[in-house]
MMTF fields as JSON, N, C-alpha, C and O atoms, coordinates in Angstrom:
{
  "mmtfVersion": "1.0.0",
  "mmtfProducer": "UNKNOWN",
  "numBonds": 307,
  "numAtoms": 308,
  "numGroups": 77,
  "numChains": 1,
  "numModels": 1,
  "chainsPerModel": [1],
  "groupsPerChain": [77],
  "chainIdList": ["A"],
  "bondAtomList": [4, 2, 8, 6, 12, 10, 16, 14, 20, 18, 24, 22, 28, 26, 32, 30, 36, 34, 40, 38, 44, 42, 48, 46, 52, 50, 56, 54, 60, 58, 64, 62, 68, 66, 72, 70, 76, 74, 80, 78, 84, 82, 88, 86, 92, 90, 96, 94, 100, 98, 104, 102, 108, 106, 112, 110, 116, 114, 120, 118, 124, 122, 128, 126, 132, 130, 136, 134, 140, 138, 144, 142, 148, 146, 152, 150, 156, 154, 160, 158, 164, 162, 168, 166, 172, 170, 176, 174, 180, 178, 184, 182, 188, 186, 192, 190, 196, 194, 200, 198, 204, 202, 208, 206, 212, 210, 216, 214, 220, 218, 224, 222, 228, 226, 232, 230, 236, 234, 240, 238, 244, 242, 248, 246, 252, 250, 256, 254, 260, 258, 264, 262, 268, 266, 272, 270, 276, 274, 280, 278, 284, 282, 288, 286, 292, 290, 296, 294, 300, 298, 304, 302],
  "bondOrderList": [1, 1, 1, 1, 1, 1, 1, 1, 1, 1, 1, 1, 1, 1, 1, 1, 1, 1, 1, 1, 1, 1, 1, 1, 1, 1, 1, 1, 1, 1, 1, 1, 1, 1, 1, 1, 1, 1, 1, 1, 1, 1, 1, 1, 1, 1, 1, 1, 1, 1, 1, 1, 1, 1, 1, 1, 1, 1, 1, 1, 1, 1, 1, 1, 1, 1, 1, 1, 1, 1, 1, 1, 1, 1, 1, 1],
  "groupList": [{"groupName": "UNK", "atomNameList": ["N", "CA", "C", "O"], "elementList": ["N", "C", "C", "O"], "formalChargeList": [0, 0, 0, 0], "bondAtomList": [1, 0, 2, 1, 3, 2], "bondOrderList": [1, 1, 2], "singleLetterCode": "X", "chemCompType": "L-PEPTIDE LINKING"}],
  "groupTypeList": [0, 0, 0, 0, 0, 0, 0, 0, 0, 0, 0, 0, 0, 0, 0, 0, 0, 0, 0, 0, 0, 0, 0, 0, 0, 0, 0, 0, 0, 0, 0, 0, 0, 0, 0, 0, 0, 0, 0, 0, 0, 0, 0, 0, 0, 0, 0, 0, 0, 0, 0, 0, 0, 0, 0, 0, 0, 0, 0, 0, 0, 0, 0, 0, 0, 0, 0, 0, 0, 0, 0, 0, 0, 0, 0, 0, 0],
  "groupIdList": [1, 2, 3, 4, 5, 6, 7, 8, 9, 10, 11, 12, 13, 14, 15, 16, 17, 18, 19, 20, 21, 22, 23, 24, 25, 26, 27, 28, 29, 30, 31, 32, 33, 34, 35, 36, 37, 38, 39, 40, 41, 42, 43, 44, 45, 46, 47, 48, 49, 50, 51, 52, 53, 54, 55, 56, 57, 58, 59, 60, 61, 62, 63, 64, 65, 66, 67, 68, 69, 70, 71, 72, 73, 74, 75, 76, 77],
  "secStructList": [7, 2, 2, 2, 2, 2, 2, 2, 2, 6, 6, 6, 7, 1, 7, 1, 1, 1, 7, 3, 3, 3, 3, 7, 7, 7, 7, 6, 6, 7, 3, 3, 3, 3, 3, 3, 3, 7, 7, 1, 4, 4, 4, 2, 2, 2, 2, 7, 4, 4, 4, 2, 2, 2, 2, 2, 2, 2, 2, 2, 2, 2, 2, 2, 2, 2, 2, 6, 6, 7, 3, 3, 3, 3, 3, 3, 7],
  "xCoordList": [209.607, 210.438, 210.977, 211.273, 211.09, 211.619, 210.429, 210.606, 209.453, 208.248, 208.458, 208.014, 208.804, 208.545, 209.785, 209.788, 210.48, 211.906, 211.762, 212.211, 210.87, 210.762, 209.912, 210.376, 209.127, 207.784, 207.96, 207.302, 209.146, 209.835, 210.223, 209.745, 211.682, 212.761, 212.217, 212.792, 210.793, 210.607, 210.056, 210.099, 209.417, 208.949, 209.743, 209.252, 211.191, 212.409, 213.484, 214.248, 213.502, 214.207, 213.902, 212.686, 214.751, 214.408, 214.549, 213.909, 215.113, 215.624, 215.012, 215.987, 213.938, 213.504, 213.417, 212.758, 214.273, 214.954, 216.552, 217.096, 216.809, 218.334, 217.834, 218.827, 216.61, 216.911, 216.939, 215.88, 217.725, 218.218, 218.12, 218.442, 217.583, 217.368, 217.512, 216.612, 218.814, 219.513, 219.424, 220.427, 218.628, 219.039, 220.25, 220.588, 220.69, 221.608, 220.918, 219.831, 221.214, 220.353, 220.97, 221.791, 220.152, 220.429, 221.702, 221.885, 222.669, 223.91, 223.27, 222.19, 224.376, 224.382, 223.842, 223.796, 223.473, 222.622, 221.395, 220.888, 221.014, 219.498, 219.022, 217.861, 220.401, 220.256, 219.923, 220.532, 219.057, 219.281, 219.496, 219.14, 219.907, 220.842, 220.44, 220.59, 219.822, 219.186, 220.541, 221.19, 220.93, 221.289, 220.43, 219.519, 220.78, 219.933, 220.992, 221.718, 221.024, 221.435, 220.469, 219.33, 221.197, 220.708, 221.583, 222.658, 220.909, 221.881, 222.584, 222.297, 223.671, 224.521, 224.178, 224.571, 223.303, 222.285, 221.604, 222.012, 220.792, 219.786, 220.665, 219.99, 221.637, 222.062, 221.98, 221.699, 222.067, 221.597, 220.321, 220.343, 219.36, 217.732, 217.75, 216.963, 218.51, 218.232, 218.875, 218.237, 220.085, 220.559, 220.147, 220.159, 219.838, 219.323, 220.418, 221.489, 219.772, 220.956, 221.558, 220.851, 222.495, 223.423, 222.493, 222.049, 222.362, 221.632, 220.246, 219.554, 219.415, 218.165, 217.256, 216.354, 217.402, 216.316, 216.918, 216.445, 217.914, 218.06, 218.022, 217.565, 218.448, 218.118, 216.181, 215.699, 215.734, 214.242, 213.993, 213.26, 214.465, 214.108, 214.577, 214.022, 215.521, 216.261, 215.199, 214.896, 214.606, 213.436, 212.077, 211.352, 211.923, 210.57, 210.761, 209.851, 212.0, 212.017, 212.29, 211.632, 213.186, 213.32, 211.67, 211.2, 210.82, 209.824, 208.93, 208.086, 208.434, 208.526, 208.626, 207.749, 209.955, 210.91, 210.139, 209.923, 209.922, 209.734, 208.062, 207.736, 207.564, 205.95, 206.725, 205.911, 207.243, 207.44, 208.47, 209.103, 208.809, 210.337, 211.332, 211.729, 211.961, 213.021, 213.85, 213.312, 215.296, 216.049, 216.558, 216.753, 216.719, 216.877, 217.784, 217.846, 219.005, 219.857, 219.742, 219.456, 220.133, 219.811, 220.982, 221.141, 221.561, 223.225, 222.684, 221.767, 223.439, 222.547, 223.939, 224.796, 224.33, 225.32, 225.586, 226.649],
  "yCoordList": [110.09, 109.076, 108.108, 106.938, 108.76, 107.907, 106.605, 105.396, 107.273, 106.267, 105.3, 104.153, 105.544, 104.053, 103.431, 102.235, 103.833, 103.14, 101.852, 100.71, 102.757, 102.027, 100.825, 99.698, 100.922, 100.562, 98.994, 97.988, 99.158, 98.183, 97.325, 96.192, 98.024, 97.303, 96.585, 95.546, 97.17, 95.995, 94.86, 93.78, 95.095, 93.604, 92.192, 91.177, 92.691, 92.037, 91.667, 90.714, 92.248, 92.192, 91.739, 91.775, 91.106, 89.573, 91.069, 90.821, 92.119, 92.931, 94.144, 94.705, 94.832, 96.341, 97.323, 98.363, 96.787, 98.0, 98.643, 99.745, 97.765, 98.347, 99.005, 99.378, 99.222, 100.046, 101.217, 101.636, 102.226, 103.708, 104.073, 103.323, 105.471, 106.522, 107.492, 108.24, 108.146, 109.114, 109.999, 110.005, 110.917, 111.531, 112.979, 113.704, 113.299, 114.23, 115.64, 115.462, 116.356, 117.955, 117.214, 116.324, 118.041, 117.874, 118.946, 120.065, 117.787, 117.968, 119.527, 120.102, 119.634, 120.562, 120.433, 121.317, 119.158, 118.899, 118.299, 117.529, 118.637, 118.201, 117.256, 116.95, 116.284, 114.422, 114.707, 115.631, 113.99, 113.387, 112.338, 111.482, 111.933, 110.686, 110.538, 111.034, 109.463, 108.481, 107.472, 106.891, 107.281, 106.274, 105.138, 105.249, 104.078, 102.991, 101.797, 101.162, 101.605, 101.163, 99.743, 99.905, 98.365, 97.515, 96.786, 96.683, 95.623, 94.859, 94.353, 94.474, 93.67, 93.001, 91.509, 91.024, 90.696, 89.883, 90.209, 89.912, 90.686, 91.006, 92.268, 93.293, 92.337, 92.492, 91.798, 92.537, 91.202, 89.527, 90.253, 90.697, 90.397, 90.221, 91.512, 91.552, 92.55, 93.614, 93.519, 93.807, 93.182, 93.231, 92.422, 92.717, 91.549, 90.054, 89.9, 90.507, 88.425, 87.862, 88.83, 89.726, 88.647, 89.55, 90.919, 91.419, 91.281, 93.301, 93.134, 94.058, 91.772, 92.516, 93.026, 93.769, 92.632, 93.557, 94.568, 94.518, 95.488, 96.34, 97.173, 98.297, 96.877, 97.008, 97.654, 98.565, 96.991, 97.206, 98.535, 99.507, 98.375, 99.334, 100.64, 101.724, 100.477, 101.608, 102.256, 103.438, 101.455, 101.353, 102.061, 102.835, 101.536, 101.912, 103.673, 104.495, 103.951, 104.922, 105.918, 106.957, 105.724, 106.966, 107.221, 108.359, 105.959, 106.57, 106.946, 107.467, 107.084, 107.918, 109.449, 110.303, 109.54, 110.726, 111.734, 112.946, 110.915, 111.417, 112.172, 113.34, 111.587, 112.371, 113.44, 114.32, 113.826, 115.082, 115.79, 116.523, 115.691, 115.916, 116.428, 117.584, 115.275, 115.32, 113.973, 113.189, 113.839, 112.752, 112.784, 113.668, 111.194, 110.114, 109.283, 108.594, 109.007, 107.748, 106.908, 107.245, 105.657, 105.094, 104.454, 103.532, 104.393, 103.85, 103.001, 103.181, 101.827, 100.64, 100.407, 99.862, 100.557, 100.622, 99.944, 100.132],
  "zCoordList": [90.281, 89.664, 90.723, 90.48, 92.044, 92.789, 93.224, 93.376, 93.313, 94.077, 92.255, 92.301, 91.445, 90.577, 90.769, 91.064, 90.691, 90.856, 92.201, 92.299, 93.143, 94.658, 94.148, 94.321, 93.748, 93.262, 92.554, 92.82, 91.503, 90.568, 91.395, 91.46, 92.559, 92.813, 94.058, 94.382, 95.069, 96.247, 95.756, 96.345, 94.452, 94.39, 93.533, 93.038, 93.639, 93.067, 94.283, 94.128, 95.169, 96.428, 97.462, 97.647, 98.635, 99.613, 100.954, 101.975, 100.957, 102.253, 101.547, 101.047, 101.248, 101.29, 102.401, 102.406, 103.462, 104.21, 103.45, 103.53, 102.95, 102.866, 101.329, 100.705, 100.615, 99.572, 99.498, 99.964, 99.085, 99.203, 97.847, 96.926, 97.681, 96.756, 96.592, 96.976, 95.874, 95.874, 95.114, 94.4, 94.824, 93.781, 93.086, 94.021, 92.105, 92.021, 91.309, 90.757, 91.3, 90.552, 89.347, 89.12, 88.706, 86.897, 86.898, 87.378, 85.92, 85.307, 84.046, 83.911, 83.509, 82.492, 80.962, 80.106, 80.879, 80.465, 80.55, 79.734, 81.429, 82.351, 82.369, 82.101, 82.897, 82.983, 84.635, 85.174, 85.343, 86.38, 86.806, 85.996, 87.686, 87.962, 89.639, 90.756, 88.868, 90.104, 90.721, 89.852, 92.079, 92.825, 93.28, 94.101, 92.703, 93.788, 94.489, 93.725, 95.571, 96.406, 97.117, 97.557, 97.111, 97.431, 97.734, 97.143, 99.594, 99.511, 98.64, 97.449, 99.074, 98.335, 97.948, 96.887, 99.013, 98.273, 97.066, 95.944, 97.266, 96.059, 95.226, 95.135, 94.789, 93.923, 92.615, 91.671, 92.488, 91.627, 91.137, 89.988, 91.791, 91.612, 90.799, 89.853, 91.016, 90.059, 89.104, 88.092, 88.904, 87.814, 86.792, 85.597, 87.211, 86.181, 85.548, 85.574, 84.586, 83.767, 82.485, 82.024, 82.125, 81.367, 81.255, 80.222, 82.328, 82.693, 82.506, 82.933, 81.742, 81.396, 82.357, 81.97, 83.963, 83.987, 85.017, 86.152, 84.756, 85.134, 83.903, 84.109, 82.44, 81.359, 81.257, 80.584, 81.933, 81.531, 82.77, 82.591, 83.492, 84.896, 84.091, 84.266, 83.297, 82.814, 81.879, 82.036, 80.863, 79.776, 80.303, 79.678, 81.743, 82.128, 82.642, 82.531, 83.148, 83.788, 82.525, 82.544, 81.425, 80.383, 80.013, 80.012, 79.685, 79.612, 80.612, 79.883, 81.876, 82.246, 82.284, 82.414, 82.132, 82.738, 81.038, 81.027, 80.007, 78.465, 79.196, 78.984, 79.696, 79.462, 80.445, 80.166, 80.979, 81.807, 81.304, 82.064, 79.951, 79.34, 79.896, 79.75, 80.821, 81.486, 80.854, 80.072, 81.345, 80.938, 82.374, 83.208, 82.312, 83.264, 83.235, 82.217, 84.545, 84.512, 86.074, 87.223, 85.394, 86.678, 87.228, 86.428, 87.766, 88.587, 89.402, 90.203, 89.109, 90.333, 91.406, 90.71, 92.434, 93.155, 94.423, 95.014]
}
């Protein structure tokens, strides 16, 4: 999950050194929870206008995470 997340966000971002990928063990209900971390420039570039395309990053990754039936969150930070 992480290599798509990576995969999405370098080709949206001006600095792909500063992107970081964190992940947390699954909560108690067997969410995992992705960190992504990006300059503060390209902050902008992920989030897009009113969320959509961090909205869609979110979209691409539940499905995903569905063919391996796991659940997925993504924290953009």
């Amino acid at each position: 999950m992480k290599e798509l997340i990576l995969a999405i966000v370098e080709g949206l971002v001006e600095d792909k050194q500063a992107i970081t990928i964190t992940e947390d063990a699954p909560n108690e209900e067997g969410v995992i929870v992705f960190h992504l971390h990006v300059a503060q420039e390209d902050m902008g570039r992920v989030i897009g206008k009113q969320g959509r395309i961090a909205k869609a990053i979110r979209t691409v990754m539940r499905a995903g995470a569905a063919r391996n039936n796991e659940k997925v969150l993504l924290e953009i930070e």
